[in-house]
Biotite code that builds the C-alpha atoms (Angstrom):
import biotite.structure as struc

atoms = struc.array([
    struc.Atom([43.013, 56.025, 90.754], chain_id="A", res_id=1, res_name="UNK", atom_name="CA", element="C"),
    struc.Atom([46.163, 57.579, 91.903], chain_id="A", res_id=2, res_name="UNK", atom_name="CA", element="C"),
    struc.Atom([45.914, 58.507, 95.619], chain_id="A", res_id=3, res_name="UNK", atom_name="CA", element="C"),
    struc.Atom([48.250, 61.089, 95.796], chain_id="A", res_id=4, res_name="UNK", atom_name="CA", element="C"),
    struc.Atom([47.270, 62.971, 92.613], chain_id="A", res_id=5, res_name="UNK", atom_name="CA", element="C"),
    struc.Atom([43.679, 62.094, 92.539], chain_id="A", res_id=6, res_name="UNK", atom_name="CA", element="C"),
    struc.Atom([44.438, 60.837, 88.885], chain_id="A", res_id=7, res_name="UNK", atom_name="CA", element="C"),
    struc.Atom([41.368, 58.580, 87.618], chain_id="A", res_id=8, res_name="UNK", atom_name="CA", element="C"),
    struc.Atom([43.988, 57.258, 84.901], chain_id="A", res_id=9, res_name="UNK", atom_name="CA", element="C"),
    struc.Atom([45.689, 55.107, 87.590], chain_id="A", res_id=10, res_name="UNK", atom_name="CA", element="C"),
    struc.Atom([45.876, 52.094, 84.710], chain_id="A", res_id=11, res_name="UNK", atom_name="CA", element="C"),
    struc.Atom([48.757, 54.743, 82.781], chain_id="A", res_id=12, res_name="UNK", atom_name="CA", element="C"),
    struc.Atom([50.291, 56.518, 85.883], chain_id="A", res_id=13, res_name="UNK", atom_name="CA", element="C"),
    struc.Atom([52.776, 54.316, 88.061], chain_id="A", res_id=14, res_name="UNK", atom_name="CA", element="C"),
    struc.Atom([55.525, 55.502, 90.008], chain_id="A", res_id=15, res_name="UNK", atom_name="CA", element="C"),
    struc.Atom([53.487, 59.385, 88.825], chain_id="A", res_id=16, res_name="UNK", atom_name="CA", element="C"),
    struc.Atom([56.762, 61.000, 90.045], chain_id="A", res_id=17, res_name="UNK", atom_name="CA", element="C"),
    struc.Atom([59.058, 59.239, 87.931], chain_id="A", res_id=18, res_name="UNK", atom_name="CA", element="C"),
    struc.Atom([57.130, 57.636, 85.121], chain_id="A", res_id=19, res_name="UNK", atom_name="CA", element="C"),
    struc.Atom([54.150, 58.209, 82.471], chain_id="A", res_id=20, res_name="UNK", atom_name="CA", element="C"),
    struc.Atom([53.084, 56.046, 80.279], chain_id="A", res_id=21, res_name="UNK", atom_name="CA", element="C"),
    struc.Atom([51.092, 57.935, 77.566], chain_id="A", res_id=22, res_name="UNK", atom_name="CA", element="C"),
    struc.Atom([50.181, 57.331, 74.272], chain_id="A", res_id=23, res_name="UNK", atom_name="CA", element="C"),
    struc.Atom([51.705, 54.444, 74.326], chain_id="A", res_id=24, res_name="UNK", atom_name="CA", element="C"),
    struc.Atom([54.704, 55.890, 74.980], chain_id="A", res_id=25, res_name="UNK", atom_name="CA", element="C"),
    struc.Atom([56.891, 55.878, 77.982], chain_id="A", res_id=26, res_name="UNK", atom_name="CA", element="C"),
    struc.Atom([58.084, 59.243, 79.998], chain_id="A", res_id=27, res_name="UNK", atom_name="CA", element="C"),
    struc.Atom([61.031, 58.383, 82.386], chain_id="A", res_id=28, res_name="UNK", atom_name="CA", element="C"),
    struc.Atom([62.308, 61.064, 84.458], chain_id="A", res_id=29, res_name="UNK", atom_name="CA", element="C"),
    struc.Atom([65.506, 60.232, 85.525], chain_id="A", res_id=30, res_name="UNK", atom_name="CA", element="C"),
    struc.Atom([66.363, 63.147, 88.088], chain_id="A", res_id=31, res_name="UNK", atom_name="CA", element="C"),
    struc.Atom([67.389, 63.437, 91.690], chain_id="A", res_id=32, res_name="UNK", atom_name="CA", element="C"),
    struc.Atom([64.997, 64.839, 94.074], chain_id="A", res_id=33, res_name="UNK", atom_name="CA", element="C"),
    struc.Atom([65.392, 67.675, 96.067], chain_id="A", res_id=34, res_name="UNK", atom_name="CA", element="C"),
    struc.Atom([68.716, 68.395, 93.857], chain_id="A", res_id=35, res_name="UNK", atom_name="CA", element="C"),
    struc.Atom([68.132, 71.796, 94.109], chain_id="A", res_id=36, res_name="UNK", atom_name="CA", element="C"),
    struc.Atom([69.224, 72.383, 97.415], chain_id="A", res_id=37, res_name="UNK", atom_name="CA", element="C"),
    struc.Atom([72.851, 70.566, 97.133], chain_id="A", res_id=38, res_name="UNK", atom_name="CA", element="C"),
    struc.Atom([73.140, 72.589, 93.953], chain_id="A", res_id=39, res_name="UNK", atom_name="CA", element="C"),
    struc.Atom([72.200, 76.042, 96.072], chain_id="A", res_id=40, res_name="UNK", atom_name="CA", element="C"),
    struc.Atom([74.937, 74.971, 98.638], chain_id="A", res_id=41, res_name="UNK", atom_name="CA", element="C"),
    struc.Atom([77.882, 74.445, 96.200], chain_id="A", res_id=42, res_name="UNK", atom_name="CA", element="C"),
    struc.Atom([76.674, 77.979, 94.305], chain_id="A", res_id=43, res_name="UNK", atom_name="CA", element="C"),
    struc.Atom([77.346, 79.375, 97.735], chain_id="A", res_id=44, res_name="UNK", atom_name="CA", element="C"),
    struc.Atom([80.856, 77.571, 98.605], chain_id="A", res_id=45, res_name="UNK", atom_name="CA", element="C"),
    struc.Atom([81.877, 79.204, 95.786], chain_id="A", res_id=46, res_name="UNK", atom_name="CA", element="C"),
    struc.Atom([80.590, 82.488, 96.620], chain_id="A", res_id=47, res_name="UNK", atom_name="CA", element="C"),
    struc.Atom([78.105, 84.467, 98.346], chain_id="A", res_id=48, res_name="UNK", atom_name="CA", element="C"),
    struc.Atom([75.191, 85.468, 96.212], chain_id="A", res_id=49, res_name="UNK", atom_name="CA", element="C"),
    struc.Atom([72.326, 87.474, 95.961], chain_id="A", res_id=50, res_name="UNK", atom_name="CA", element="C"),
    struc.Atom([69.212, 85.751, 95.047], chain_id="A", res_id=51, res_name="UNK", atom_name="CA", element="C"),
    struc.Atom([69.037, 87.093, 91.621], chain_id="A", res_id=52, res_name="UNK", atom_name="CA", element="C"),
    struc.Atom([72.525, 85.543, 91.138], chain_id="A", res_id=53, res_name="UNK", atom_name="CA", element="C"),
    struc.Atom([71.468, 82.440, 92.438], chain_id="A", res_id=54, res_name="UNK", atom_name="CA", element="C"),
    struc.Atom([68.353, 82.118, 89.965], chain_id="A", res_id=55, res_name="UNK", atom_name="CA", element="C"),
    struc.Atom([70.780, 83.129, 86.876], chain_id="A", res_id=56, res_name="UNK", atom_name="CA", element="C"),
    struc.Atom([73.365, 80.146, 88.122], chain_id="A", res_id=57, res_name="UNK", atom_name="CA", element="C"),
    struc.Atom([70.952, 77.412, 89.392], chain_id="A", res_id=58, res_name="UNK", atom_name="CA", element="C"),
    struc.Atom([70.370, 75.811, 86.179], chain_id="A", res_id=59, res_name="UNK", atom_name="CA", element="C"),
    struc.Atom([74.073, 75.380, 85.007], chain_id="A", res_id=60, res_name="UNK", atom_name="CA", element="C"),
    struc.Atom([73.653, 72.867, 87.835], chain_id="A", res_id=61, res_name="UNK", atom_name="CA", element="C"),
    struc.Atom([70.492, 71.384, 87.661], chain_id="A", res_id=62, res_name="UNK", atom_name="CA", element="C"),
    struc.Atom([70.096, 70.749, 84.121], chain_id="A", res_id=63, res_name="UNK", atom_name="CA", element="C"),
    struc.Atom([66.196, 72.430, 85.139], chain_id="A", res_id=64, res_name="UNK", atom_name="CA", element="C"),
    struc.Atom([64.526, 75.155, 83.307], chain_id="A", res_id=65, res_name="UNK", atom_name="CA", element="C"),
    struc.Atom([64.607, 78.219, 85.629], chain_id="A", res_id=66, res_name="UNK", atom_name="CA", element="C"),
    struc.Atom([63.491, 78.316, 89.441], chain_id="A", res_id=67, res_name="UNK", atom_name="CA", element="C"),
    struc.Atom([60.579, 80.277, 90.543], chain_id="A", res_id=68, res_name="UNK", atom_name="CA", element="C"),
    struc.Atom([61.866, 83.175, 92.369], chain_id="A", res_id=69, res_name="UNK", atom_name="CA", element="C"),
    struc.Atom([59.612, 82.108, 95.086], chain_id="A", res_id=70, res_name="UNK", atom_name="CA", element="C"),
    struc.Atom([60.322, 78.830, 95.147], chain_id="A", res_id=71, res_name="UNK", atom_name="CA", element="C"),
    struc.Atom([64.047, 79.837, 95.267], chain_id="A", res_id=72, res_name="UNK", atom_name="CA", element="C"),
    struc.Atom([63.547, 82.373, 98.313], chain_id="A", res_id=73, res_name="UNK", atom_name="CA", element="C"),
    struc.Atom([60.993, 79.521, 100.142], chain_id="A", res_id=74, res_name="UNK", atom_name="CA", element="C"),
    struc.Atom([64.054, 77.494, 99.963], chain_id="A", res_id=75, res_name="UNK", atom_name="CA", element="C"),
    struc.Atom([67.000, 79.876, 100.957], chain_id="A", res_id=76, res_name="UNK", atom_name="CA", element="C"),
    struc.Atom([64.957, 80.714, 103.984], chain_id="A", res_id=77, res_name="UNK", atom_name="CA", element="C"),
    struc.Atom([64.453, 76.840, 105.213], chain_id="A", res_id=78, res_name="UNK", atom_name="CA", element="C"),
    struc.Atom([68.001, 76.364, 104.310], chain_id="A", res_id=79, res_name="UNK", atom_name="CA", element="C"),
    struc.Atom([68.281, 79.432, 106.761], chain_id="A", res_id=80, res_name="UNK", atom_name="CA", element="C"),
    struc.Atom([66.508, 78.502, 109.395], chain_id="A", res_id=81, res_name="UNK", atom_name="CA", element="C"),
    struc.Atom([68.308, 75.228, 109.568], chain_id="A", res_id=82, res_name="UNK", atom_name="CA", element="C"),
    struc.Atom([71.490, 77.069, 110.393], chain_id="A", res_id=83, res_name="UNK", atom_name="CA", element="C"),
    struc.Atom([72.917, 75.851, 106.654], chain_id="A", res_id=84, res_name="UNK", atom_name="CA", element="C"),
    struc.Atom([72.949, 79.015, 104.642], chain_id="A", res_id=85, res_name="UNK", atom_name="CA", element="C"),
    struc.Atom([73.030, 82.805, 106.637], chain_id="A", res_id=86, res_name="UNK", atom_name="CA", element="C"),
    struc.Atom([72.028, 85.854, 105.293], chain_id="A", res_id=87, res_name="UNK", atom_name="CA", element="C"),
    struc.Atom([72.647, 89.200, 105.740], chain_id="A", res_id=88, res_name="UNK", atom_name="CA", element="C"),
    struc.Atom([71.325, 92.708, 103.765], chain_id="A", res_id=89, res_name="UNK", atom_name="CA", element="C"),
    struc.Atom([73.414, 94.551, 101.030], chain_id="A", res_id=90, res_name="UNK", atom_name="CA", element="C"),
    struc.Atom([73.691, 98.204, 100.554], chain_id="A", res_id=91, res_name="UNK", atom_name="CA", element="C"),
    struc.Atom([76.527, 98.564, 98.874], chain_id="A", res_id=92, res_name="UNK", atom_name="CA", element="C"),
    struc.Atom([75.103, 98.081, 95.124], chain_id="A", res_id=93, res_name="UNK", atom_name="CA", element="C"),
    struc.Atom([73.073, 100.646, 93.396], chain_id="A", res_id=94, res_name="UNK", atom_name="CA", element="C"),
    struc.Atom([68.954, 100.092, 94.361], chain_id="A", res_id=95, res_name="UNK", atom_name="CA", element="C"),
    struc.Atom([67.616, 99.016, 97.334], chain_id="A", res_id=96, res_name="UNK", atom_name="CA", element="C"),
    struc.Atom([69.433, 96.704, 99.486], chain_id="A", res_id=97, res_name="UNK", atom_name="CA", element="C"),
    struc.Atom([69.339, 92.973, 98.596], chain_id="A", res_id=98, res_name="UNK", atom_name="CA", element="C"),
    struc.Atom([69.979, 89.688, 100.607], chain_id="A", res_id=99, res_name="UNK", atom_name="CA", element="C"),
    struc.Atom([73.878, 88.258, 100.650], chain_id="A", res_id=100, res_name="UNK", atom_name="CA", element="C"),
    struc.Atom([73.501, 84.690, 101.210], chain_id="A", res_id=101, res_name="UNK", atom_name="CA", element="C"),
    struc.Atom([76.424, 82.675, 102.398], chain_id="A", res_id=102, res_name="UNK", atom_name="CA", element="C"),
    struc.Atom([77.319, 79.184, 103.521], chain_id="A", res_id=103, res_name="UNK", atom_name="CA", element="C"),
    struc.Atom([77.825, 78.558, 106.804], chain_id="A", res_id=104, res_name="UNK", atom_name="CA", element="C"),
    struc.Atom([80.035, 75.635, 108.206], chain_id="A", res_id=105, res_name="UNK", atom_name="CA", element="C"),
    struc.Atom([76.680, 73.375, 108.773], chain_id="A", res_id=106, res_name="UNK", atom_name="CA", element="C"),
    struc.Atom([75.813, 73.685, 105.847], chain_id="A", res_id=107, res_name="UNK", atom_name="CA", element="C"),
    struc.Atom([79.544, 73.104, 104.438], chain_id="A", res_id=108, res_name="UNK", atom_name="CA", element="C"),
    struc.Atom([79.327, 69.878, 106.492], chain_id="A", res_id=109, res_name="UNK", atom_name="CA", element="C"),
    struc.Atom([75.812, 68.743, 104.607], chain_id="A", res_id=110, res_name="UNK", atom_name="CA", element="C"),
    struc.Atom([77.482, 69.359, 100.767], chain_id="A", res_id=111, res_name="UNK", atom_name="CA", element="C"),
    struc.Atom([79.815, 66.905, 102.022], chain_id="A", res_id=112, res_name="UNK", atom_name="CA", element="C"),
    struc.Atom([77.559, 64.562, 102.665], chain_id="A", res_id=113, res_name="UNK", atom_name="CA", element="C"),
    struc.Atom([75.007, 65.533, 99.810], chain_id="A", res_id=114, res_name="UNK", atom_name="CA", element="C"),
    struc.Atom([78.445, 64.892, 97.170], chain_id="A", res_id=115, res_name="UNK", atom_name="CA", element="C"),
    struc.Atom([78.990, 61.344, 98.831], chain_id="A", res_id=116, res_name="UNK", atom_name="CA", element="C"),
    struc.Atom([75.608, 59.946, 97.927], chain_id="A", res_id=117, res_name="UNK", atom_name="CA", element="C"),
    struc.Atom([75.541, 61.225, 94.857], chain_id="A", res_id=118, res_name="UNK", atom_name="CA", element="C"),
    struc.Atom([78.880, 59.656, 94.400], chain_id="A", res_id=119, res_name="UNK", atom_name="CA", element="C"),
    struc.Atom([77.238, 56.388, 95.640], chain_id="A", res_id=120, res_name="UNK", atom_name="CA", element="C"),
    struc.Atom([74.151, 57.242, 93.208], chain_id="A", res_id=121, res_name="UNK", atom_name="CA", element="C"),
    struc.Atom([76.564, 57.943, 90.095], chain_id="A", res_id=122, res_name="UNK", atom_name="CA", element="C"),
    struc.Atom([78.421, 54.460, 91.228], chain_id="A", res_id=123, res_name="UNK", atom_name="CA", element="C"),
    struc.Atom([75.241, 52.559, 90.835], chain_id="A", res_id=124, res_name="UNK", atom_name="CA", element="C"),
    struc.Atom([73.606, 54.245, 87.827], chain_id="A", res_id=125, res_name="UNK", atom_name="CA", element="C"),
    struc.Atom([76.964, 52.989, 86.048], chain_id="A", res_id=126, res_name="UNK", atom_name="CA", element="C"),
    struc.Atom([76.359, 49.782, 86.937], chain_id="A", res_id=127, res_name="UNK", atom_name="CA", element="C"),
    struc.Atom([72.923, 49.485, 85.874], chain_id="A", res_id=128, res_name="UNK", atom_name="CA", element="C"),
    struc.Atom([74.348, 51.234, 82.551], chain_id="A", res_id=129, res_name="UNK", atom_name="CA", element="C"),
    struc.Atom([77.164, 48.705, 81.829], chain_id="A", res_id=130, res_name="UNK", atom_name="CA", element="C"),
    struc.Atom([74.845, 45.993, 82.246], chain_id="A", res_id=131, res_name="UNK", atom_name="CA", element="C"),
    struc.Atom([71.818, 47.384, 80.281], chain_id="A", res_id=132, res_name="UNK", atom_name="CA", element="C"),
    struc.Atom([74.372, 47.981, 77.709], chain_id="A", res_id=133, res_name="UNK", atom_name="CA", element="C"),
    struc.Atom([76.128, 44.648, 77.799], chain_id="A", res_id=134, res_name="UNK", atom_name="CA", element="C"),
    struc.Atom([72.770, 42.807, 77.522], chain_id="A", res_id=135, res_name="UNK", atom_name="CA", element="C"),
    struc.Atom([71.651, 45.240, 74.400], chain_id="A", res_id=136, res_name="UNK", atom_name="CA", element="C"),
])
């Protein structure tokens, strides 16, 4: 049994977040967790954005299907209240008004460090790849 997920197939779940192994098959899912909320910050150094803009961008970067808007809005508000991304309302288009988000310098400061390790990250997954593919 899988404690976190309450899964009774614990014999064909291991790692359940990054592995499966059904069917006989294996399911690897190679992603970075959390990615979402680098990807959020660079949309924003490049410009502010609405949410709606954001959702329509987000998987350019992510390589994801779509974002639930709520998801999305749960996260621009923690990256908010962290002092990372600021917000204020929109008039100016056509409709009601709508949320500008924007970086601010904190969270300028964490992209930095969020595009180091995954510079370190990309560093190692080539090594691993050169020597799985040397030993082919």
């Amino acid at each position: 049994m899988c404690f976190t997920c309450n899964d009774p197939r614990s014999d064909q779940l291991r790692g359940h977040r990054a592995r499966r192994h059904h069917g006989g098959r294996w399911r690897v899912l190679a992603r970075v967790e959390r990615f979402a909320e680098p990807a959020l910050l660079l949309l924003l150094r490049e410009r502010p954005a609405h949410g709606y803009d954001l959702l329509e961008r987000l998987p350019e970067l992510t390589g994801e299907a779509r974002i639930e808007m709520g998801n999305l809005y749960r996260l621009l508000r923690g990256l908010e209240e962290e002092g990372l991304v600021s917000s204020e309302w929109d008039d100016s288009s056509p409709g009601p008004a709508k949320r500008r988000y924007s970086i601010a310098p904190a969270g300028e400061r964490l992209l930095d460090h969020w595009a180091e390790a995954l510079r370190r990250s990309q560093e190692r997954t080539a090594r691993f790849l050169t020597r799985y593919e040397e030993r082919r």
